[in-house]
N, C-alpha and C positions, 0 to 999 in steps of 0.2 A: 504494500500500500504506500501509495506516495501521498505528498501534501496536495496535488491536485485533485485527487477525490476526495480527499476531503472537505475542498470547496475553499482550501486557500491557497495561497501561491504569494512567493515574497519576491519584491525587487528592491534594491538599490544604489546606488551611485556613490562612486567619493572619488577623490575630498570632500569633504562637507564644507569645508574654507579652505578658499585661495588665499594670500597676502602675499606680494611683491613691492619690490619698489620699480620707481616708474623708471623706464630705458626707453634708449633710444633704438634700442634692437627689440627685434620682433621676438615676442615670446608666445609660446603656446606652454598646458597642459592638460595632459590627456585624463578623460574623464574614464571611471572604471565602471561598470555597469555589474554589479553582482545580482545574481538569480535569475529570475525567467519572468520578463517583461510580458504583458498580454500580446502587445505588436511592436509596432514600429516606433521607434523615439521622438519625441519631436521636442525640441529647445527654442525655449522662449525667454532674452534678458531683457530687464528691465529698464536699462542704460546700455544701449550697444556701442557707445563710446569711449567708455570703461573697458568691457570685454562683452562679448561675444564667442558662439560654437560655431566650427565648421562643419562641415559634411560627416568630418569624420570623426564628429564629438571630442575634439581638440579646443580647448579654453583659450582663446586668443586673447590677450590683454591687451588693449589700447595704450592710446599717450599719454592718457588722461589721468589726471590724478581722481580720487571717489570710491564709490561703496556702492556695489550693485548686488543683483538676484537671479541667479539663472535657475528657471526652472524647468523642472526636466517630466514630461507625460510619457506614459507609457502606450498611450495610443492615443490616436484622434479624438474618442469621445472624452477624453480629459478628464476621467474620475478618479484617475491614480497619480499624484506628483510627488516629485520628490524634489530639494532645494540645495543649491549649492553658493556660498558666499565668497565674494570678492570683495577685495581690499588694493587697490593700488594707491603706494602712499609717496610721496615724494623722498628724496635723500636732501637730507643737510646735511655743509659742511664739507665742500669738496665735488668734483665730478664737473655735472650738468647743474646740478641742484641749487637752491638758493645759500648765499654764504649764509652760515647761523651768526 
């Protein structure tokens, strides 16, 4: 007997939190998808300027400094989500960043 006869079934994703500091080089991380999704994934941020997913559910982080929400469905009709948080924060003190 598995968990899907018995009428449940578990999914989820991580990291649960991203935090980077902001670059001038392209950053991606890759999201991990644990257990058995109903369908197909679909990612939705709340700030795509911050960061944003690719195709191939890779966490792209923007230039931008801020605090956003990627949320992640498990199928189109969207009664399963799961949440993953971003942080990109500036550097002080040297670099790009503002002198402190």
């Amino acid at each position: 007997m598995d968990y899907e006869d018995l009428g449940f079934y578990y999914w989820d994703v991580f990291p649960k939190k991203i935090k980077v500091t902001r670059s001038w080089w392209s950053m991606s991380v890759p999201l991990s998808i644990r257990g058995t999704p109903k369908g197909e994934l679909q990612y939705e941020t709340v700030d795509s300027s911050i960061a944003w997913v690719d195709w191939e559910g890779r966490v792209r982080l923007g230039w931008r400094t801020g605090a956003t929400i990627i949320m992640v469905y498990d199928s189109p009709s969207r009664d399963s989500i799961r949440y993953v948080e971003i942080e990109v924060i500036e550097e002080f003190g040297g670099g790009y960043g503002e002198p402190v």
